[in-house]
N, C-alpha and C positions, 0 to 999 in steps of 0.2 A: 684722094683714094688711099686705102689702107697700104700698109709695107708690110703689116704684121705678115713673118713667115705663114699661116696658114689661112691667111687671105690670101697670099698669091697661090696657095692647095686648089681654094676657093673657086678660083677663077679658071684653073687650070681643070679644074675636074668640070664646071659650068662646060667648059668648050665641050669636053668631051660627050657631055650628056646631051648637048644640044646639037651633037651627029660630026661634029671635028676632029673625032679622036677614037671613033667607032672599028680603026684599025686593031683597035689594041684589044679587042674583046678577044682577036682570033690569036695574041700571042699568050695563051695562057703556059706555052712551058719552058718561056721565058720565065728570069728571076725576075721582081718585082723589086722597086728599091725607095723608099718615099723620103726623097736628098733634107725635107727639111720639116723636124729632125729627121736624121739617120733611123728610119726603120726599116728591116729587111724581111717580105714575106716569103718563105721557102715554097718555091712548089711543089703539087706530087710528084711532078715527074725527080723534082730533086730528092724526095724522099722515097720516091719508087713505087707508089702506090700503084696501088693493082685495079682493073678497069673496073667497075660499077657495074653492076646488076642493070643497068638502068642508069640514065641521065635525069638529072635531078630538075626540077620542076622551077623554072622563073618567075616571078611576077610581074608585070610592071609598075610595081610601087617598092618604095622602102619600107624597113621594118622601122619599127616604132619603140622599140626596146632592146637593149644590149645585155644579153644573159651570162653573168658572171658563175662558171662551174669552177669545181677540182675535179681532179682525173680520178681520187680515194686509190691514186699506187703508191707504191713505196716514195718516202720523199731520196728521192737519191741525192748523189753528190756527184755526180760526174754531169758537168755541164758542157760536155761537148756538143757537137752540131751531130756528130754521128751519133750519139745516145737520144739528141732529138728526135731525128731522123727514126731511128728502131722503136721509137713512143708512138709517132706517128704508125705505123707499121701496126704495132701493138694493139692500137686503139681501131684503126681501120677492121683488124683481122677479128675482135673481139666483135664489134659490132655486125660485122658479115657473117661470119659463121656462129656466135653463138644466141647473136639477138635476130638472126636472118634480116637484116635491114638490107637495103638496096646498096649502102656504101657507110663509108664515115659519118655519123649522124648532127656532129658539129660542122660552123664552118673553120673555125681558125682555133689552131693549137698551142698553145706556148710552154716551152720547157721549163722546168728551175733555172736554167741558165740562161734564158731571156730569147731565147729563138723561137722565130714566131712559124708558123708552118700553114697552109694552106689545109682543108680536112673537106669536106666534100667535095665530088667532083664541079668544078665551073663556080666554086664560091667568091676565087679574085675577080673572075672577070664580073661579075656580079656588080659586085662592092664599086669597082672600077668604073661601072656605069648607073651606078645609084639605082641600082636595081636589087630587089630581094628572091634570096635564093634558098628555097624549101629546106629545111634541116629537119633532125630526128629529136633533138635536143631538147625539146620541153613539151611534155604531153599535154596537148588541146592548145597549144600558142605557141605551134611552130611556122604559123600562115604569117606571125608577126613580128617575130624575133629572132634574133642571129647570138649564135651561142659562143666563148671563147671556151675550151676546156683546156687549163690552167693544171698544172701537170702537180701532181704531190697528193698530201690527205693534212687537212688545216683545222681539223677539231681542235688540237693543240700547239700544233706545230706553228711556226712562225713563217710568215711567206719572206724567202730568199728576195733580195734588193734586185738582183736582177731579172727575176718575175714582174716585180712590181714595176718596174720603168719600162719595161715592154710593155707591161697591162694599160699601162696610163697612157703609152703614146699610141696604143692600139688604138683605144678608148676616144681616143684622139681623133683619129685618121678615120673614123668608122662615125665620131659624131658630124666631121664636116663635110665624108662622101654624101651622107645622106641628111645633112640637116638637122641634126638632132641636139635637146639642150640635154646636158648630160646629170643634170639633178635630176629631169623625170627620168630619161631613158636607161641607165643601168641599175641595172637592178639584181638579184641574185636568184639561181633557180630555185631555195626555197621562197619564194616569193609569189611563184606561180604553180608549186608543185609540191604535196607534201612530202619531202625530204632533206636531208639534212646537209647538202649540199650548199653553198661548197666549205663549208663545214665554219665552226661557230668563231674561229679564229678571225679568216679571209669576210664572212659577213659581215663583222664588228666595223670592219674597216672598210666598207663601201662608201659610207660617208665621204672618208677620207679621198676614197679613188673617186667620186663623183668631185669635190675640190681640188684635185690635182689634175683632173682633166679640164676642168673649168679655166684652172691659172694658163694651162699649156694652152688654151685654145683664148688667153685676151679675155674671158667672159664675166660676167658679174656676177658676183657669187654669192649673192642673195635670192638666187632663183627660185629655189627649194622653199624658201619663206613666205613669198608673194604669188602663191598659188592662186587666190582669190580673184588675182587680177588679170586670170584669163579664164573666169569661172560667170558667162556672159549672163548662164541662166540667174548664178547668184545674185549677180549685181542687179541686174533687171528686176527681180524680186524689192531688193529694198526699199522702203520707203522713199519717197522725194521730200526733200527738206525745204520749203518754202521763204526765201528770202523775207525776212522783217522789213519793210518799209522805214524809211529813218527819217524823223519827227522836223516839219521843218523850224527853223531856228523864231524867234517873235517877231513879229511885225515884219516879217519874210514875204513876201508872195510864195505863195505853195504852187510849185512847178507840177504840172501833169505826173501824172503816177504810169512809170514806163515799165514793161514788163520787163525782170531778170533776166542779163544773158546767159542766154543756157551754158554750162561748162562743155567745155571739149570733151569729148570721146576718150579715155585712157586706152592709150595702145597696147600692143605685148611688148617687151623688152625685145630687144632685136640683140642678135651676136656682133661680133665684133665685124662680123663680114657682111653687115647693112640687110640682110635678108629676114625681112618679120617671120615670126614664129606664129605656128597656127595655135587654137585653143588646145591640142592634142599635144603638144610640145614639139610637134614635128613642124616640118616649111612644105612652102605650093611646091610638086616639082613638075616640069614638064610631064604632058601624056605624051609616051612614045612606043613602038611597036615592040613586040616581044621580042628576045632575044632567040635563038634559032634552036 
């Protein structure tokens, strides 16, 4: 059995999903703290957010893609918790009243200074039971996607180090709640949406963030390369290559002509936490009832 720290995430979030841990959906204004590594999701109630128009929509499936934004504010410099906090606020109030949305249209926020923050209402408890939770965050693929909005404007600018190691162990914790390899699944909102988000700096280095989330999570990092080999219809298409017959030697008795063993089946690459990957790049998860 694996040791790797998020193999035992692994196992620990399995209980949960499988009705062991279903306590914890109701502590949403509880801190949130994930001991390994160290990452801290702030809640609204810790950033004060204000009650939703409406309770946001669950599914009982996970999302299939990880949408990498910027916020396009000022890059500031005060990396406190309290300027987090007021971004969060900011961003809530901007989408409420000027885009009239029901609430925060992301689910999880992060500041320059690496504070991760909760952004729709019921987004943790979500994540926390591998369940996906309706966002505003990418028109026509928000049934499938969970959005981080990554606080600054990156057309030029350079993203702060402490952005980025929250980004990663986000990226992290969000690929092994719900199964995901993290070559297919982040990706950038221009990706799915024309605009320039999250702007040409922070894109360039998606690459980068799908291999460092890879390293953090044990996985092989040739994922991205070997598409082919969960592409069933491709392969089915190819031709069969017909084994040559091999000549027998002189004055031999020629032994009965035995048909080729057929080759094994090529599977998907599996994560380091033994759970096959589907063709889609995601994993089987349990059917389980809606959340309330």
């Amino acid at each position: 059995m694996s040791t790797h720290p998020y193999g035992r995430l692994t196992r620990r979030s399995m209980a949960g999903i499988l009705g062991f841990g279903l306590l914890d959906l109701l502590l949403v204004d509880k801190a949130f703290a994930w001991d390994t590594p160290p990452l801290r999701v702030h809640t609204r109630a810790q950033w004060k957010a204000v009650p939703p128009r409406r309770r946001a929509q669950v599914l009982s499936r996970a999302p299939d893609r990880i949408v990498v934004h910027h916020t396009a504010t000022p890059n500031s410099k005060d990396y406190s918790v309290a300027h987090a906090y007021q971004l969060s606020r900011q961003i809530q109030g901007f989408h409420m009243n000027t885009r009239r949305w029901d609430d925060a249209g992301q689910q999880l926020t992060i500041s320059r200074g690496g504070h991760v923050m909760e952004g729709r209402n019921g987004s943790l408890a979500a994540i926390r039971a591998g369940r996906h939770l309706v966002g505003a965050q990418a028109l026509h693929h928000n049934s499938h996607t969970i959005g981080i909005e990554n606080e600054g404007t990156y057309s030029q600018a350079a993203v702060p180090a402490r952005l980025w190691s929250s980004l990663v162990e986000t990226c992290a914790w969000l690929c092994t709640e719900y199964r995901l390899d993290p070559f297919r699944a982040i990706v950038g909102h221009r990706d799915l949406v024309a605009t320039d988000c999250p702007g040409d700096v922070f894109y360039a280095r998606l690459p980068e963030l799908r291999g460092d989330v890879a390293r953090l999570l044990d996985l092989d990092e040739t994922s991205d390369e070997s598409d082919e080999e969960f592409d069933s219809e491709k392969v089915s298409a190819q031709p069969k290559v017909k084994a040559k017959p091999k000549k027998a030697p002189p004055k031999a008795k020629v032994k009965p002509k035995t048909k080729p063993k057929a080759k094994p089946k090529t599977k998907p690459k599996e994560p380091s936490s033994g759970i096959p990957l589907l063709e889609d790049g995601t994993l089987e998860l349990p059917d389980l009832p809606m959340l309330p």
